[in-house]
C-alpha positions, 0 to 999 in steps of 0.5 A: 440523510445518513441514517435509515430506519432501524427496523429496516436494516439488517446488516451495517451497510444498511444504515447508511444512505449510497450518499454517505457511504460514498462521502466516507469512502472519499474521506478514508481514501483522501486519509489513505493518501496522506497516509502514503505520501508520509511513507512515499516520500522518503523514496524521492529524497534518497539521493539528497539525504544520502548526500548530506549523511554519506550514507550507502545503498544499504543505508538509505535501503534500511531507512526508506524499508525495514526502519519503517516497515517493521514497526508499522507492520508489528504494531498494526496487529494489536492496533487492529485489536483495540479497533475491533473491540473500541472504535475504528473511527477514534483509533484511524484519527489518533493514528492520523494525527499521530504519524502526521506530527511525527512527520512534520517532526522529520524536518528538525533531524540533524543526523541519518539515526535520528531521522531513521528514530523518527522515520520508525515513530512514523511507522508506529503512527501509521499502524492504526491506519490502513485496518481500520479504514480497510474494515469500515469500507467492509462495514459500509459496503455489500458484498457485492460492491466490497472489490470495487470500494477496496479498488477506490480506495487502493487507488491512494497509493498511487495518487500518493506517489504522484503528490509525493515524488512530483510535489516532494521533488518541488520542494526539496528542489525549492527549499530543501529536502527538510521543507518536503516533510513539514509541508506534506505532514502538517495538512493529515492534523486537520483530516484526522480531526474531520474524520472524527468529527463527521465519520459514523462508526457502524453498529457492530456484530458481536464478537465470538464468545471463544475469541478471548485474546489476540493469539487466539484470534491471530490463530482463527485467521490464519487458519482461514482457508487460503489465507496464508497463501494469499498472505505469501503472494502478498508478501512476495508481491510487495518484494518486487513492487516495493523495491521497484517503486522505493528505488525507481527514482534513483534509478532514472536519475543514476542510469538515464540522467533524469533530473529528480524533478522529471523522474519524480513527475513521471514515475508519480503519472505513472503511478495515478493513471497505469497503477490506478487504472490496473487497481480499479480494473482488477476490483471491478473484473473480480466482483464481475468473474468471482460472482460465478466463479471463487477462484477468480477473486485469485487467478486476476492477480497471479495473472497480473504479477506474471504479466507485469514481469517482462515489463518491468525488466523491460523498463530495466534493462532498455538501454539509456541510449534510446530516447523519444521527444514529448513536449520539447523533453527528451525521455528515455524509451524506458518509460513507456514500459514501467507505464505498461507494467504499473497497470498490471502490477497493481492488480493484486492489491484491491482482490487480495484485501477483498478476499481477506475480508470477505473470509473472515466474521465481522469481528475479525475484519481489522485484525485480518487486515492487519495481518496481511498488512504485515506480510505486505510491509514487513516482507514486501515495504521491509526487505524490498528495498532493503534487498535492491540496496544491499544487492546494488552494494555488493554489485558495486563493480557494475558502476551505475548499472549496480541499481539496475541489476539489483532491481532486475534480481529483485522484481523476478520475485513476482513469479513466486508471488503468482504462483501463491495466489494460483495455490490459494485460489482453491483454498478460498474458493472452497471456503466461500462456497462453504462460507457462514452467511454471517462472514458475508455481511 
């Protein structure tokens, strides 16, 4: 039983039973998931596609970043338009479908710019997925339980790393790095055509009457208080966790000689438990300390991103000399820091999309989202890579060590992503103190 009765439900999370509500919540997560696999796996097969096109850092940079991030982060916006105003549901599975197909069609590319063409239709497909999916959790869920259902679903991403680096080093290993992208985009066909057989798109609060265009609109939000600067720490944040997780694999491969397999299984088991955890700790402290005190909902992920730092130049710079025995495998010493650092790491993403949709009226929640999602991609997915790429070129001289210098410069940019998150702290803590009950649905 999904629906109750009509006359007892006053706002949309009302209307679903806690059954349902958490059917769904598995759903978009699981479509999260392929979502993620489909961008993630690109970072695996970085050194066998570089191989076969003698493509530089930069390249593979550019390709496994901005090629992507560009289109996927732009687009998202006027996609989260049409969801707002259409259906969030129908504009989730198109999209679904959309960056599937294109996937599997990665498999055909015979040359580094057509694949970088077809890694772009990825990006576009792609743009109608993380908004809708982030404003049907908002809908589905009460205030009060919304961190939480955000943290569930930004755990995907780490499970995506895990399917994507492991399962993908597999594959590549097995049948070639072609195989990787038919077999991981063929399945998110069938999810797209589930979820639009069984999701309910909830009732809808009308919009504001002023609220006539896109610009006018995008210009509400941002005048949102705090928002900006929770757009900047985001931004800053995904510099640093982007370049670090785009290149980690090559960087276990090129300095402590780790097969591609073994740093794929590793980095991916890091990804599930540390960056999980961190994920679902930070939503579940911040609906506890944020429920007495606003400012919470940002000072855990400043904490986080400064905590994560010495870590993660820990894992860095930890000399490739100093290994330990698990299992019969010899691994290096550094892994036991990017473990440490992936659970502090993560622990701005689930507050950070939970304080977005919690300032802003229903009728905005998509394209709110789409907006930070675009200081997260476009910034963080865009130039992150691109960044440790180009620096790792230029650093060249270094031999190996060029990767490991690049990341180091790189994951420091953490810092002004905490202190972004400390600035807005006051902003949107007055803001929801003054908040419409309506944006509280």
């Amino acid at each position: 039983m999904t629906e109750k009765n009509p006359e007892a439900v006053t706002y949309p999370h009302q209307a679903f039973s806690g059954k349902y509500r958490g059917y769904v919540l598995a759903l978009l997560t699981l479509g999260y998931v392929f979502n993620f696999v489909d961008r993630q796996v690109m970072t695996i097969l970085l050194e066998p596609i570089k191989a076969e096109f003698g493509a530089s850092d930069a390249q593979m940079g550019l390709l496994s970043g901005l090629a992507f991030a560009l289109f996927y982060a732009t687009l998202g916006i006027p996609v989260a338009r049409l969801a707002d105003r259409w259906s969030r549901r129908n504009v989730l599975a198109i999209s679904m479908a959309t960056w599937s197909v294109v996937t599997a069609l990665c498999s055909t590319a015979s040359s580094f710019m057509q694949l970088a063409l077809l890694r772009v239709g990825v990006g576009i497909g792609e743009a109608g997925g993380t908004p809708p999916s982030q404003s049907l959790i908002t809908d589905y869920f009460p205030p009060e339980r919304r961190a939480l259902a955000q943290g569930v679903f930004a755990i995907a991403p780490n499970i995506g790393i895990l399917v994507g680096l492991f399962g993908g080093a597999l594959i590549a290993e097995a049948l070639g790095w072609r195989s990787v992208f038919l077999v991981f985009g063929v399945p998110g066909v069938l999810l797209s055509l589930l979820l639009y057989l069984t999701v309910k798109e909830p009732a809808r609060v009308a919009s504001d009457p002023s609220d006539r265009s896109l610009w006018s609109a995008m210009g509400g939000i941002a005048r949102l208080p705090g928002f900006l600067w929770i757009a900047a720490g985001v931004g800053f944040a995904g510099i640093s966790g982007y370049g670090l997780g785009v290149w980690s694999p090559s960087f276990l491969v090129r300095v402590h000689g780790m097969s591609l397999v073994d740093a794929g299984l590793w980095l991916g088991l890091i990804g599930v438990f540390g960056g999980g955890l961190g994920t679902i700790l930070s939503g579940a402290l911040v609906d506890r300390l944020a429920r007495r005190d606003p400012h919470w909902q940002l000072w855990v992920p400043a904490i986080g991103c400064l905590i994560a730092l010495p870590t993660q130049l820990a894992f860095l710079l930890w000399p490739e000399t100093a290994v330990f025995e698990l299992g019969g495998s010899v691994l290096p010493v550094a892994l036991l820091f990017m473990g440490l650092s992936a659970v502090f790491a993560s622990s701005w993403i689930a507050p950070s999309y939970a304080a977005v949709q919690n300032l802003v009226p229903p009728y905005w929640r998509t394209q709110a989202s789409a907006l930070l999602l675009l200081a997260i991609n476009l910034v963080g997915m865009g130039c992150g890579p691109l960044v440790v790429g180009v620096l790792s070129d230029e650093l060249s001289a270094a031999g190996v060590n060029s990767l490991r210098y690049a990341l180091a410069i790189t994951v420091s940019t953490c810092v002004l992503g905490a202190f972004c998150y400390w600035r807005g702290s006051g902003f949107y803590a007055r803001g929801m103190t003054s908040a419409n009950p309506e944006t509280l649905r």
